[in-house]
PAZAPA-4460 file (N, C-alpha, C; in steps of 0.05 Angstrom, whole numbers, plus 32768, in hexadecimal, padded with zeros to 4 digits):
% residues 55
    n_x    n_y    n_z   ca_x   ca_y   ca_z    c_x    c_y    c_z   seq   type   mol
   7E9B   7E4A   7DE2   7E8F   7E57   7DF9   7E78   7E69   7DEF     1      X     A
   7E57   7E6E   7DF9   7E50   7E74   7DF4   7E4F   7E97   7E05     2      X     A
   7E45   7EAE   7E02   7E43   7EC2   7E0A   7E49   7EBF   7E2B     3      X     A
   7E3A   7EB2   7E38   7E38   7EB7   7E5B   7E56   7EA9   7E67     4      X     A
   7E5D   7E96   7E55   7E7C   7E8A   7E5E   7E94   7E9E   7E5B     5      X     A
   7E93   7EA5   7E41   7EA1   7EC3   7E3E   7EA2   7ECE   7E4C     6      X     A
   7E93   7EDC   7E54   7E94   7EEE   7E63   7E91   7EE8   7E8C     7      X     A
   7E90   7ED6   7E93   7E96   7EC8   7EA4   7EB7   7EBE   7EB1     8      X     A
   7EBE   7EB2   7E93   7EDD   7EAC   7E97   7EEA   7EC6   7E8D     9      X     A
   7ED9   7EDE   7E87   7EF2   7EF3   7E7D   7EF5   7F05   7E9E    10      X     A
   7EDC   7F02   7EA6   7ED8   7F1A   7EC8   7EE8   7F03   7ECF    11      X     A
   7EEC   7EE8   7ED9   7EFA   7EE2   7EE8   7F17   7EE5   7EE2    12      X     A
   7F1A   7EDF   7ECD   7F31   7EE9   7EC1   7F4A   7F02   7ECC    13      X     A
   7F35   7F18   7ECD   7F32   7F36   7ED4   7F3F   7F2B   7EEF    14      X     A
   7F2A   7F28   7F00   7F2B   7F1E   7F1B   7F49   7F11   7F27    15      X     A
   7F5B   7EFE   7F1E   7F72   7EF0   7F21   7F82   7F03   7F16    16      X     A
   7F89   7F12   7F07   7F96   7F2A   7EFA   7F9E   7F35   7F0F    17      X     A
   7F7D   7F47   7F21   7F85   7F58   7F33   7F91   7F53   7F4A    18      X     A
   7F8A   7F35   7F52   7F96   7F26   7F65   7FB1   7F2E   7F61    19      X     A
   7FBF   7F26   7F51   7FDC   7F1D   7F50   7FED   7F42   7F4D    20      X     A
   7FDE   7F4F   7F3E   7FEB   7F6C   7F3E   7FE0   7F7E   7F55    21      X     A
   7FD1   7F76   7F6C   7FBF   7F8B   7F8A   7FD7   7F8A   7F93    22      X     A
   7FE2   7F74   7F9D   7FF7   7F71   7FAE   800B   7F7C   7FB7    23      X     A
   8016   7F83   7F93   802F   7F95   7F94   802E   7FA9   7F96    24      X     A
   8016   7FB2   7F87   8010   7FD0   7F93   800F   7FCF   7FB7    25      X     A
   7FFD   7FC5   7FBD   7FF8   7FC8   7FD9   8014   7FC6   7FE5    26      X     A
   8027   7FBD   7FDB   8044   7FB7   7FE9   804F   7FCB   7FED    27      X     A
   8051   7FDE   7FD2   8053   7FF6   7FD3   8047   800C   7FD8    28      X     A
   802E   800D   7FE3   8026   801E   7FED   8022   801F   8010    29      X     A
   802E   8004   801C   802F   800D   8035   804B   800D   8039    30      X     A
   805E   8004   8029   8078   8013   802D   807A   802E   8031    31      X     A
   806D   8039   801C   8067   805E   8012   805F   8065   8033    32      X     A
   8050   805F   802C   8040   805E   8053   804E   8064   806C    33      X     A
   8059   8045   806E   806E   8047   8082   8085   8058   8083    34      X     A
   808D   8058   8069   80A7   806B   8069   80A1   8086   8077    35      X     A
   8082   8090   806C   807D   80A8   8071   807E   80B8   8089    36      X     A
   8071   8098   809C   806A   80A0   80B7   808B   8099   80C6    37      X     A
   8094   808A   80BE   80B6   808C   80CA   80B7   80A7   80CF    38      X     A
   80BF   80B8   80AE   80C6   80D2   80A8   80C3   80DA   80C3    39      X     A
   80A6   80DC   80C0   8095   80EF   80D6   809A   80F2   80F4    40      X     A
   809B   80D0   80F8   80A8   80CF   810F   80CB   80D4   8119    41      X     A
   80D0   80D3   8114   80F5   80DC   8111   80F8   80F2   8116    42      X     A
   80E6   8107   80FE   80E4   8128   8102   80DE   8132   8120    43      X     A
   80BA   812A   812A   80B2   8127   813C   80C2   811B   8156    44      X     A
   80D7   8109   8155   80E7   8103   816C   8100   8113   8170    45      X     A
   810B   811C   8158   811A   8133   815F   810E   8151   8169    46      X     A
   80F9   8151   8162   80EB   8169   8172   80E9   8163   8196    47      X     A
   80D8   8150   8191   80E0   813F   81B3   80F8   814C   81C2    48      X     A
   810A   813E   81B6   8124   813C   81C5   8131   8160   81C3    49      X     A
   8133   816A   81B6   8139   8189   81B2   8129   8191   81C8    50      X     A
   810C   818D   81C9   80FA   8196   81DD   8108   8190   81FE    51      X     A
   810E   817F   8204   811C   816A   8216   812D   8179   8222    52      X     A
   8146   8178   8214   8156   8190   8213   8153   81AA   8225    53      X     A
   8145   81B6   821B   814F   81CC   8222   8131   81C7   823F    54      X     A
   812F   81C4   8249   8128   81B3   8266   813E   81BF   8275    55      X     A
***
């Protein structure tokens, strides 16, 4: 391989790497996510309902 193939098949290389490891991250980061806004929401609905209450 001369210089421009090198470095051609090494970025693509790069490229299919990140493919295969974005994913999982991303898997985990809208779990993190979601969990968060559950949290949030749950907290927020028992305020609701306490509010409700005393109605």
């Amino acid at each position: 391989m001369n210089g421009f193939e090198f470095v051609f098949f090494s970025a693509w290389s790069i490229v299919i790497m990140i493919f295969r490891v974005v994913p999982i991250w991303l898997l985990f980061f809208i779990a993190f996510m979601w969990l968060k806004q559950f949290l949030k929401y749950k907290k927020e609905e028992k305020t609701l309902i306490l509010d409700k209450e005393k109605w």
